[in-house]
C-alpha positions in Angstrom: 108.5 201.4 32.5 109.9 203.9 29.5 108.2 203.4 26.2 110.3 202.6 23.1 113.7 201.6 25.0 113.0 198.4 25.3 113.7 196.1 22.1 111.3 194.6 19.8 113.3 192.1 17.9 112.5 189.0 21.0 112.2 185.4 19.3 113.4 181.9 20.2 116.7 181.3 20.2 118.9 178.0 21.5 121.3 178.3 23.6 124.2 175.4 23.8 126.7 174.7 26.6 129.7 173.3 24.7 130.9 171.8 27.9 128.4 169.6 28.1 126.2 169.3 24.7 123.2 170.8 26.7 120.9 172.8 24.8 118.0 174.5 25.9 115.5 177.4 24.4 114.2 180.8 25.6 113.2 184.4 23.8 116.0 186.3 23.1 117.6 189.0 20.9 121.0 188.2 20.9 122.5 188.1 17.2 123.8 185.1 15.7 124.5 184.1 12.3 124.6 180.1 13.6 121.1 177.8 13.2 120.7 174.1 14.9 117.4 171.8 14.9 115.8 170.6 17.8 112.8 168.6 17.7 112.5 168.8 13.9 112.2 173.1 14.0 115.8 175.5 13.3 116.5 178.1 16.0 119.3 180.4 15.7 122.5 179.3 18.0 124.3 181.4 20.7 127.3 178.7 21.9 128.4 179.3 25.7 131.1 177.7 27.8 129.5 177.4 30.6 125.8 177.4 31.5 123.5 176.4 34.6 123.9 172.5 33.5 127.4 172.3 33.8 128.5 175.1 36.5 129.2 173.9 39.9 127.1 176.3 41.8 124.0 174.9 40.0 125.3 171.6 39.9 126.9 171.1 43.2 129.9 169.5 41.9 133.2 170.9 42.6 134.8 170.2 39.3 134.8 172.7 36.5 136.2 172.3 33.1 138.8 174.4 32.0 138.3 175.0 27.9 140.3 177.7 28.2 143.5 176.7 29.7 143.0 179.8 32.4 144.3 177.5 34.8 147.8 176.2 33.3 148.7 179.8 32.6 148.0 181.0 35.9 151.0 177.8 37.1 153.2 178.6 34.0 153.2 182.6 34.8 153.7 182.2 38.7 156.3 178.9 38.3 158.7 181.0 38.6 157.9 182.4 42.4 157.8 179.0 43.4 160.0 178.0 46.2 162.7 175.2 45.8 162.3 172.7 48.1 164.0 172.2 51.3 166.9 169.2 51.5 166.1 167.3 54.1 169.5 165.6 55.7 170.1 161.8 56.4 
């Protein structure tokens, strides 16, 4: 590998999925102004929507939960393609 392109500045952070309260710790040197305690010792915080405790690939459940409302503006934008529906005749 290249000397001096790789950074120095690694150290624990915790990492929280706000979908599910999970948190969990690895090296890191993402930048964060945020702190939270786990077992008695302050890490700095990086907050994420969605992580490998709550996504359904790694979880095998099919439901996923929208935080971002992606999913009614998709319907709201394309409501107005929608088709009317057929009268059916008695």
């Amino acid at each position: 590998m290249k000397k001096g392109i790789h950074p120095e500045n690694y150290r624990i952070v915790a990492f929280k999925d706000m979908s599910n309260e999970d948190v969990f710790l690895t090296k890191s040197t993402a930048d964060t102004k945020e702190t939270i305690e786990v077992d008695g010792v302050e890490y700095p915080l990086v907050k994420m929507e969605i992580s490998r405790s709550s996504h359904p690939f790694y979880t095998g459940k099919a439901k996923l939960i929208d935080t971002a409302g992606r999913i009614d503006k998709f319907k709201n934008k394309y409501d107005k393609f929608k088709k009317p529906a057929a009268k059916t005749e008695e």
